[in-house]
C-alpha positions in Angstrom: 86.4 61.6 129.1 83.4 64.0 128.6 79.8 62.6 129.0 78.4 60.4 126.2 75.2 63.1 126.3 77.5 66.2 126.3 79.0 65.3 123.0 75.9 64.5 121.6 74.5 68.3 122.1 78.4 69.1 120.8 78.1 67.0 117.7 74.5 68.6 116.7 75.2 72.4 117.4 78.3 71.5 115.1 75.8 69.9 112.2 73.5 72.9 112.9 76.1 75.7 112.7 77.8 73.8 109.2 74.6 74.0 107.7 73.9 77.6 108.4 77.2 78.7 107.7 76.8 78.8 103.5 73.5 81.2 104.4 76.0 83.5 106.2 78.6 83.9 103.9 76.0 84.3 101.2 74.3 87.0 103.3 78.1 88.8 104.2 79.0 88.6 100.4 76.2 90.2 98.8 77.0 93.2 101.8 78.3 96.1 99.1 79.2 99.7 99.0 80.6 102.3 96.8 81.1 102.2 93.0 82.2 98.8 93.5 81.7 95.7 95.0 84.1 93.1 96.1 84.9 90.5 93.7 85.8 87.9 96.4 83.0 85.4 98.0 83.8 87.3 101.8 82.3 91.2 102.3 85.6 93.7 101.4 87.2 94.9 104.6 87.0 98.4 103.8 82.9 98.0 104.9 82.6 95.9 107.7 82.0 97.7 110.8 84.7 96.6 113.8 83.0 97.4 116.8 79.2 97.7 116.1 78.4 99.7 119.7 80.8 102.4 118.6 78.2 105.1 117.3 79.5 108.2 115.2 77.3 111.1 114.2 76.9 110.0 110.9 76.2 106.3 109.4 78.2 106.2 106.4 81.3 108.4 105.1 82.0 109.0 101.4 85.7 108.5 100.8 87.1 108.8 97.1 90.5 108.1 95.8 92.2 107.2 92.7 93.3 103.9 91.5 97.5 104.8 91.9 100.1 104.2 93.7 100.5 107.5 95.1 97.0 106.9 96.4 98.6 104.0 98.7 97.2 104.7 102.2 93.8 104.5 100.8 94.3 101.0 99.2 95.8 100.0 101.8 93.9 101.3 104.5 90.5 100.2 102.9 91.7 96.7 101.7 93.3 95.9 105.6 90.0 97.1 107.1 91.9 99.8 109.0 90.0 102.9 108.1 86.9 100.7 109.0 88.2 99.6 112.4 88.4 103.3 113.5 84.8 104.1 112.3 82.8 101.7 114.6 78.9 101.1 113.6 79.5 104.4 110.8 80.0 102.4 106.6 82.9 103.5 104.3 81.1 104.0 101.1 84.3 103.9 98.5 84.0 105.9 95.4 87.3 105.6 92.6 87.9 108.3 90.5 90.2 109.0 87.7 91.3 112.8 87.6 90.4 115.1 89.6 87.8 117.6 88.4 85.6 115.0 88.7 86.0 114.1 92.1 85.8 117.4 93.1 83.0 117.5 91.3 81.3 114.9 93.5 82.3 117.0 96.4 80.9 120.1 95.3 77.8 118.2 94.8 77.4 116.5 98.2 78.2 113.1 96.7 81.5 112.8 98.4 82.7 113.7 102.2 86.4 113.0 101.7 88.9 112.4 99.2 92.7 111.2 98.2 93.5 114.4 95.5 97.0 115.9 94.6 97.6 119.6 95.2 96.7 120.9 92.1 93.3 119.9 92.0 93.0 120.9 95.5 94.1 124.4 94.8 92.3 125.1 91.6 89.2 124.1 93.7 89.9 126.3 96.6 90.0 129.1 94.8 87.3 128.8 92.5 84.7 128.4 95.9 86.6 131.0 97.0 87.5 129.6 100.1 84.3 127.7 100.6 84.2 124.4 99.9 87.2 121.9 101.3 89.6 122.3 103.8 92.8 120.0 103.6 93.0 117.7 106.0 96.6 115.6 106.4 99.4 114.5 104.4 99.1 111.1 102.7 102.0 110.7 100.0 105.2 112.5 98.5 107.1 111.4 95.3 106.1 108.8 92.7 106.7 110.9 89.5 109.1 110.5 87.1 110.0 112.1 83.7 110.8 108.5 81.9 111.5 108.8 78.0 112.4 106.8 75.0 116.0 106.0 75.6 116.1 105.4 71.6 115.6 109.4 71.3 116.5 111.4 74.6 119.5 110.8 76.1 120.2 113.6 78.3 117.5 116.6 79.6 119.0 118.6 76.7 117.2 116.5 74.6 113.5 117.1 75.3 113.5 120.0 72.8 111.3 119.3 70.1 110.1 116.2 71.5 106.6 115.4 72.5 106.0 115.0 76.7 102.7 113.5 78.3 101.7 114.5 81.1 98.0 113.2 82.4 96.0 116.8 82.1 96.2 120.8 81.6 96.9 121.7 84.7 97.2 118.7 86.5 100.3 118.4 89.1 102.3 116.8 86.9 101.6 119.2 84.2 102.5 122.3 86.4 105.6 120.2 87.5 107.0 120.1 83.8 105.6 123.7 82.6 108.0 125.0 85.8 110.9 122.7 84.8 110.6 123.9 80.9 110.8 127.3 81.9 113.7 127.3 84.2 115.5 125.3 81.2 114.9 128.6 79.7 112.4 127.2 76.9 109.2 128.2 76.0 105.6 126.6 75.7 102.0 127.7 75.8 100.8 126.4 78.4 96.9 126.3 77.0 97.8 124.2 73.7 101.2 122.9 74.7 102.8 123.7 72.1 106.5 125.5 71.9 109.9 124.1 72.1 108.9 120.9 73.8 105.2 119.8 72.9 103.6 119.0 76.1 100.8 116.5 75.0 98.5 115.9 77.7 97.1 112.2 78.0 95.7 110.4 80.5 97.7 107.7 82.4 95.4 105.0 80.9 96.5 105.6 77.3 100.1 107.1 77.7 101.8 103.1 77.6 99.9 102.9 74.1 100.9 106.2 73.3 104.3 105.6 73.9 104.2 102.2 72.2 102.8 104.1 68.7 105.3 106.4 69.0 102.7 109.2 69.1 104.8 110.6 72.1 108.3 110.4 73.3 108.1 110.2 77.1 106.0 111.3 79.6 106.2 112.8 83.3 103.5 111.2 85.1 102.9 109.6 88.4 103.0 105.7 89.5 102.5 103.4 88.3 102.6 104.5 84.8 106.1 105.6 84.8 107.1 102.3 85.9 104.3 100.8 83.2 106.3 102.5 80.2 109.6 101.5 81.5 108.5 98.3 81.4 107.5 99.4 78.3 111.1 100.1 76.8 111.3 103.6 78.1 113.8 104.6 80.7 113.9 107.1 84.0 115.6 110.4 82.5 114.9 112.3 86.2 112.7 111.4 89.1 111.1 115.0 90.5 112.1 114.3 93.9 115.5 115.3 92.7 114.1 119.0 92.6 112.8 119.4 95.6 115.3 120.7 98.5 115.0 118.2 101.3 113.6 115.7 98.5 110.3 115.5 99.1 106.5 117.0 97.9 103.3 117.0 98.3 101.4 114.3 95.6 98.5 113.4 97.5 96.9 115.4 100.1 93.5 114.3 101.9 90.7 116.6 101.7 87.1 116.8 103.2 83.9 119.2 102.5 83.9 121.7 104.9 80.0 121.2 105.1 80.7 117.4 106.5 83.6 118.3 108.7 81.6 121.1 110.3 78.6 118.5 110.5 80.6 115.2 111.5 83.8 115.9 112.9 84.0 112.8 115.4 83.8 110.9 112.0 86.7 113.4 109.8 88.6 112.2 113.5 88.0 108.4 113.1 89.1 108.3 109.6 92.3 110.4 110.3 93.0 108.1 113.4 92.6 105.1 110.7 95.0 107.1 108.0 97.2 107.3 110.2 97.4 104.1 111.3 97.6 102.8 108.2 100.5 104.6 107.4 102.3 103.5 110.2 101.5 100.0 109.1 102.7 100.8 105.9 106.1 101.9 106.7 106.4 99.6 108.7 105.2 96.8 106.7 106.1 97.6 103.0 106.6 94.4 101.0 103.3 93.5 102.9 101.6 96.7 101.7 102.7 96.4 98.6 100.9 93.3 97.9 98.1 94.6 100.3 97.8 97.3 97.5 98.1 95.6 94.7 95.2 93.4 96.1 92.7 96.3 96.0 94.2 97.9 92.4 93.5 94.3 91.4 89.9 94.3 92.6 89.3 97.4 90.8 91.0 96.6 87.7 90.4 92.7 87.4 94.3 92.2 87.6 97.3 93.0 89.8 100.5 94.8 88.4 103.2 92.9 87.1 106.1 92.5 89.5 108.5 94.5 86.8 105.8 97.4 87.0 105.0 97.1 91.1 108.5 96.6 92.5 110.5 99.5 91.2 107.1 102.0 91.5 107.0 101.6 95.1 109.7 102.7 97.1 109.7 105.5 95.1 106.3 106.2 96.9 107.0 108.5 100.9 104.1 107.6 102.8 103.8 110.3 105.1 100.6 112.4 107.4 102.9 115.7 106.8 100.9 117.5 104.2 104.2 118.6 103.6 102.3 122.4 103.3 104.8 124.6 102.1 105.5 122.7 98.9 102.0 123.2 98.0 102.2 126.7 98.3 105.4 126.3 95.7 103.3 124.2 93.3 100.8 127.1 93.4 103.7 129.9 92.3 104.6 127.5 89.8 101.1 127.5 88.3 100.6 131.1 88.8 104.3 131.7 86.4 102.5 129.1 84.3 99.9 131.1 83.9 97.4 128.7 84.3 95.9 129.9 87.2 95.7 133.8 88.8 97.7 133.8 92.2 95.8 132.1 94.7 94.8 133.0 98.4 95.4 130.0 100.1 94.4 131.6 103.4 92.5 128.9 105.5 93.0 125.7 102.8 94.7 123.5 105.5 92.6 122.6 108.9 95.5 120.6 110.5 93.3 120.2 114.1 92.1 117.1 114.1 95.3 115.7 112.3 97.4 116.7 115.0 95.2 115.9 118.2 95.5 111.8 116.5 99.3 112.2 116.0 99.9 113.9 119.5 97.6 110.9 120.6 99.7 108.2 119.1 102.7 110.4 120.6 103.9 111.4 116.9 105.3 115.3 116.5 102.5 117.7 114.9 102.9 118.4 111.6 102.7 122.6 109.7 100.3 123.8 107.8 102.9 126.8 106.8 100.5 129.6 107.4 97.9 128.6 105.7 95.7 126.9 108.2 91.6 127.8 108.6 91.2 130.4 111.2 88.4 129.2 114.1 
C-alpha cells in the first residue's frame, strides 16, 4: 500500500491538472488555419505539429484541394493528421477550392505552395507561364467519372444525340473527356458554345443534381461524388470513363507545387510527399476506414456527410495511386488540342518526379514515369 502522504501529492496534482484541463482544450480549439476552421471542440489534425523539434525551412505550407472524392488523399491525409506528422514544427495552412482557375490562381499569386488539381487545369496553366510556374509533383487519384443519364430518355450511347450533357466547365477534364468521346462517335459540337449534335451544357457540380432534377439537362459526365449524387437522384451510369482507357486507368488528380516554393523549400515539397504517400498506403489499405475518414472532412467543410447511397457506390470507383500515371496526361492534352480548345502544348519539363521517387524508393516502392516530360536539372 503506497504512503498515506504520497497519495495526498497524487490526489492534488490530479485536482490541479482537472481544473486546468478546460483552459487547454479551450486554448487547442481556438488553434486554426486555412479557409476553415474545425467545427469540432479539439484543434483539426491536419494543423497540429507531430514532433515539434523537427525544423523545416519554412513554417507553414499552403496546400489547396477541392472538396471531392477524387481529391481523397488530401481529405484523408489532412483529417488523419498524416500530412502533418511528416511536417514536424512546419503548419499546414489548408485552402478548398472549387475549380480550378482559381486555385491556380492563388498559385500564380503566391497564395498557395501546393495543390490537389486534375490535368487539365494543370496543362492549361503550364502553358500559359510558359513553362514557368508549377511543376507536377506525384500521382494522387485515377477514375471517378462517369457519364450517368436519365434512364427515362437515354438508353444506349446512341442516344446522347440531341440531348443536353453537363459537364462542370469549358475546358475542364471532364469536358475535354466528352468533346473527345463526341467526336470519335463521329458527331459534331462547338466546343466554345457547346452546341451541335449533343449540347454540352457546362454546370458546375454544385448545381448539376438540381439541374437534372428540373429537367434542364439530361445527364451529365462529371466526377465523384456528383455522379453518384444524381443517381441517387433517379439517373443511372450509362459508361464509367475508365472503360476507355487501355489498362483502365487515368490521371484525375495530379499534385502540383510553385516552382518558386519547391526551388525555395524543398525539404518541406519532401515531407509532404513522404506524408501523401503514406496516406495512400493507408488508404488502400484501409478503405472502409478512409472512406468514413473522408467523409469526416467533406462533412467539416460542408456541414454534413454524404449519404451512404451517394458515398458507397462513389468510392471504389476512386484508384488511389502516387503514379502520376504521366502519359495519360499527355493523351488528355491531344484530346484538347483536336478539341481545339487549347494550341498543342509543350509539356517539356511539367513533371519533376525527384523527390516523389527518392520517398517511394525509401519506403521500398518501384519509381514511378514521368513519360518524357520531366523538368531538366
Amino acid at each position: 500500500m503506497p504512503a498515506i502522504g504520497t497519495s495526498a501529492k497524487t490526489l492534488r496534482r490530479s485536482i490541479v491538472a482537472a481544473a486546468a484541463l478546460p483552459l487547454l482544450i479551450g486554448a487547442l480549439a481556438s488553434c486554426g488555419y486555412g479557409s476553415e476552421a474545425t467545427k469540432d471542440d479539439a484543434p483539426a489534425k491536419e494543423n497540429v505539429a507531430a514532433d515539434a523539434g523537427k525544423k523545416l525551412s519554412a513554417s507553414e505550407v499552403r496546400i489547396g484541394y477541392f472538396p471531392n472524392l477524387t481529391h481523397a488523399t488530401a481529405l484523408v491525409g489532412l483529417q488523419e493528421g498524416l500530412i502533418a506528422k511528416e511536417l514536424g514544427a512546419t503548419a499546414i495552412k489548408p485552402q478548398s477550392f472549387n475549380a480550378g482557375p482559381s486555385e491556380i490562381e492563388a498559385l500564380n499569386g503566391g497564395s498557395l505552395d501546393i495543390g490537389f488539381i486534375g490535368p487539365s487545369p494543370s496543362i492549361n496553366a503550364y502553358v500559359k507561364s510558359k513553362g514557368n510556374n508549377l511543376r507536377i509533383i506525384s500521382g494522387s487519384a485515377s477514375g471517378g467519372v462517369k457519364l450517368v443519364v436519365n434512364p427515362d430518355k437515354i438508353k444506349t450511347l446512341d442516344d446522347l444525340k440531341g440531348k443536353k450533357i453537363a459537364t462542370p466547365q469549358k475546358g475542364n477534364t471532364q469536358d475535354v473527356a466528352f468533346l473527345n468521346w463526341i467526336a470519335e462517335k463521329g458527331w459534331k459540337v462547338d466546343p466554345e458554345s457547346g452546341k451541335g449534335d449533343v449540347s454540352v451544357v457546362r454546370t458546375d457540380n454544385k448545381v448539376a443534381p438540381d439541374a437534372f432534377k428540373s429537367g434542364s439537362i439530361d445527364g451529365a459526365w462529371v466526377p465523384e461524388p456528383t455522379a453518384s449524387k444524381l443517381v441517387s437522384d433517379g439517373a443511372a451510369v450509362l459508361l464509367d470513363e475508365t472503360a476507355l482507357w487501355p489498362d483502365k486507368k487515368f490521371v484525375i488528380t495530379n499534385i502540383i507545387v510553385s516552382q518558386k516554393f519547391l526551388k525555395e523549400h524543398p525539404d518541406v515539397v519532401e515531407a509532404v510527399l513522404k506524408g501523401t504517400v503514406k496516406t495512400n498506403e493507408w488508404i488502400n489499405a484501409n478503405p472502409d476506414k478512409a472512406k468514413a475518414s473522408a467523409n469526416a472532412k467533406l462533412a467539416a467543410e460542408g456541414g454534413k456527410p454524404l449519404d451512404a447511397k451517394v458515398i458507397d457506390p462513389a468510392w471504389p470507383s476512386i484508384l488511389i495511386t502516387d503514379d502520376p500515371l504521366a502519359a495519360t496526361l499527355k493523351t488528355q492534352s491531344e484530346w484538347a488540342v483536336k478539341a481545339k480548345l487549347i494550341e498543342k502544348p509543350d509539356l517539356n519539363g511539367i513533371y519533376d518526379l525527384t523527390l516523389l521517387n527518392k520517398v517511394l524508393k525509401a519506403a521500398g516502392k518501384p519509381e514511378v514515369s514521368d513519360a518524357g516530360l520531366g523538368a531538366t536539372k
